[in-house]
N, C-alpha and C positions, 0 to 999 in steps of 0.2 A: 504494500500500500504506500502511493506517495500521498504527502499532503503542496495541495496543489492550491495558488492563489489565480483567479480570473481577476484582474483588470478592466473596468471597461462596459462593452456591450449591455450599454441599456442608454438611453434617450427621452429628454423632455419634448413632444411634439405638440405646437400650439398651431390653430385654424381661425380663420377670420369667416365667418357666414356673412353674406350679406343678402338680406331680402328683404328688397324695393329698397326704401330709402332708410331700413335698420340694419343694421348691424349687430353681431356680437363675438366674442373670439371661446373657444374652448380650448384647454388642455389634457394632453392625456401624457403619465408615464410609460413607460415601453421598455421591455429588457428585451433584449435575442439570445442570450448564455442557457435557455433550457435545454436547446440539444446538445450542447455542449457538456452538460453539467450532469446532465442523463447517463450520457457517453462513458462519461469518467466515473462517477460513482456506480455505473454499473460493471466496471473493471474494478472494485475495491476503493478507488482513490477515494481520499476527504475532500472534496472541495468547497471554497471559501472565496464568496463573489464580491467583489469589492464595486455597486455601482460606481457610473462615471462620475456622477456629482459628488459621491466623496470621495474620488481618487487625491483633489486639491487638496485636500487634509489630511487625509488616513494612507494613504499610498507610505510603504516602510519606510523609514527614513534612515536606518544603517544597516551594517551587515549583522549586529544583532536583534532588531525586526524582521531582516530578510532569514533568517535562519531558523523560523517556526517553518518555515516552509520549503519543501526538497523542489517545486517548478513554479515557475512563475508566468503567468501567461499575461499577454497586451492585446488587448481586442477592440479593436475601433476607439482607442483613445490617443490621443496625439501627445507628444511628446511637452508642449506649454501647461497641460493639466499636472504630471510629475513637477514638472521645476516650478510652477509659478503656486506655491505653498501660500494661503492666506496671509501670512505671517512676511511673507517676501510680496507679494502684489498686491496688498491692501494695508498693509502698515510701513511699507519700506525700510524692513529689518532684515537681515541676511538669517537664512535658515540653513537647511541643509540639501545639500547636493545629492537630491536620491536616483538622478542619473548614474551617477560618476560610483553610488552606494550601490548600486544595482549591478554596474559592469564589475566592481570589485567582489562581487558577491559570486558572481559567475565567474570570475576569473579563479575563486578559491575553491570553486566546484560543483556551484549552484544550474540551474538548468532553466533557460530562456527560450519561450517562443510567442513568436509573434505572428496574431492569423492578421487578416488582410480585412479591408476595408475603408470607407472614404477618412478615416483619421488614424490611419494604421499606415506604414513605412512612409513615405513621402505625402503621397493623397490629397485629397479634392484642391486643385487650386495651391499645392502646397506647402496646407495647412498643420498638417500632422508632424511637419520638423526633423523628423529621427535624423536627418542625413547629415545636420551640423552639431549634433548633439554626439555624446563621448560613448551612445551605444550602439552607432554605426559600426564602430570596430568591432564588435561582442556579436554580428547580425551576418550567419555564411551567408550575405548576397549582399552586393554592392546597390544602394538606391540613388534613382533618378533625380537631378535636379529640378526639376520641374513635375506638373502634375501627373500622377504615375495609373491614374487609373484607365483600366481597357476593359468596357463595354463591350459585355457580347451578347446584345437582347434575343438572336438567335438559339443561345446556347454553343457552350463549346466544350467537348468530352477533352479530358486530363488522358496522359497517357502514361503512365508507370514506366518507368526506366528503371527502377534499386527494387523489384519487386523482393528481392531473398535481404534487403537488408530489414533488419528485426521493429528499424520507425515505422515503417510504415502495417508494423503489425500482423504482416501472413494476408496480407488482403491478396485476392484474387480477380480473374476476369475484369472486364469493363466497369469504368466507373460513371454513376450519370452526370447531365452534363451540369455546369456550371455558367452560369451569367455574367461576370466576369471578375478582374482580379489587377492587383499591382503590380507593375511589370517593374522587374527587378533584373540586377546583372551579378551570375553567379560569382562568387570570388575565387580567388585562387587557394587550392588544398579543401577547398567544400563538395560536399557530393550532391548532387542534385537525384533527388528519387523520383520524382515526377514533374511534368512539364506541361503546360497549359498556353495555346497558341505560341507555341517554340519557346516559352521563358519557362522560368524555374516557377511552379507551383510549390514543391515540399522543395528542402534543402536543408543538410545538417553540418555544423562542422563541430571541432570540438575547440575551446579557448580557453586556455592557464588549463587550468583539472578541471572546469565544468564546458559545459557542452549549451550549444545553442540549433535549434531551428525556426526554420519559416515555414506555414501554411498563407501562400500570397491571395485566397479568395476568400470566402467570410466562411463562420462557422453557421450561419443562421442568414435567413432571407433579408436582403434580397438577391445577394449573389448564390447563395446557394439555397436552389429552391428543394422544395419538401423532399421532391423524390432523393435527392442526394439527402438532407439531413433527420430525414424524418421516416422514408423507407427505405435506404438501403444500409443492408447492415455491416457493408464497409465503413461507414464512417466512423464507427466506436471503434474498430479495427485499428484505423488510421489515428485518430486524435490517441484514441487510447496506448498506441506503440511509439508516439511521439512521446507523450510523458513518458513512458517506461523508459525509454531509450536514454529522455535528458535525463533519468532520476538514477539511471544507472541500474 
């Protein structure tokens, strides 16, 4: 059993109605981490979801926060929610550097991945940052300087390349398709186990004594719709032999 922290994946969505000359707006909260979370606690693991709105405060803040926990995962949250800590963007006081506590964490043998999505490796417009930040080093795949996301409303099937290596869990056969994903450039001594419109979909390397991968599409819709996360039973295969693999 790893104990495994989710990052991220959940969202405030706000709507403006207008009919005739009224108006009025509604809000709804929103997570995506159920299939994910399914995934993993149905392979043993503890997991432990950190929404996006408290990642600003509650995201570890050294290696003895990060150390209740054997992986760590980043799911559609960008890289300004880690670093800009209330305490450093709302009172203009220096806090702590839980980037730089994060690569040090996995550099001593911690296990990183990051799945994909409009505020995950580079992303929409951006926004998401990782690429000047101190955990592009700690990430086997080089990220774009510009907006990295690729649309593929058609759908587009993944193709396995590392199928015997143990991340991706003994999955088999065809995988269904996916919607689309961050296009990333693999780096040098990383292995890439699957590839999605010619780019690295999975990719793992290893860094200091801990280990890092990527999943470059989402774990939950909209890039990856039901049939991948919801009925095929590769995907707990998959996310579940990523943890194992980083947790060692």
């Amino acid at each position: 059993m790893s104990r495994v922290l989710i990052a991220g994946e959940s969202w405030i969505s706000q709507s403006t109605h207008i009919k005739g000359v009224d108006s009025f707006t509604t809000s709804a909260y929103v997570t995506g981490v159920e299939p994910l979370r399914r995934a993993l606690e149905g392979r043993g693991h503890e997991v432990t979801h950190l929404p996006a709105h408290l990642v600003p405060g509650q995201f570890p803040s050294d290696a003895e926060a990060l150390a209740g926990y054997d992986v760590v995962i980043l799911s559609d949250i960008g890289a300004n929610s880690l670093q800009l800590s209330p305490e450093v963007f709302e009172r203009g006081t220096p806090g702590a550097d839980r980037i730089d506590a994060l690569r040090g964490w996995v550099g001593d043998g911690g296990g990183l991945l990051m799945v994909g999505g409009y505020l995950s490796f580079t992303g929409f417009e951006g926004k998401a940052a990782y690429r000047n930040t101190a955990l592009h080093e700690v990430l086997p795949v080089e990220l774009l300087p510009e907006d990295d996301r690729v649309e593929l409303p058609a759908g587009g099937r993944p193709s396995a390349v590392g199928t015997g290596h143990p991340a991706l869990g003994g999955v088999t056969g065809a995988w269904p398709p996916l919607l689309g994903y961050n296009r990333v450039r693999p780096r040098p001594g990383a292995e890439v186990l699957a590839t999605l419109g010619g780019d690295p979909l999975v990719a793992v390397a290893e860094y200091g004594a801990g280990r890092s991968a990527v999943f470059t599409s989402d774990c939950s819709p909209h890039w990856a719709p039901a049939a991948f996360c919801e009925q095929w039973d590769g995907y707990a295969r998959v996310f579940g032999g990523l943890v194992e693999w980083l947790s060692r």
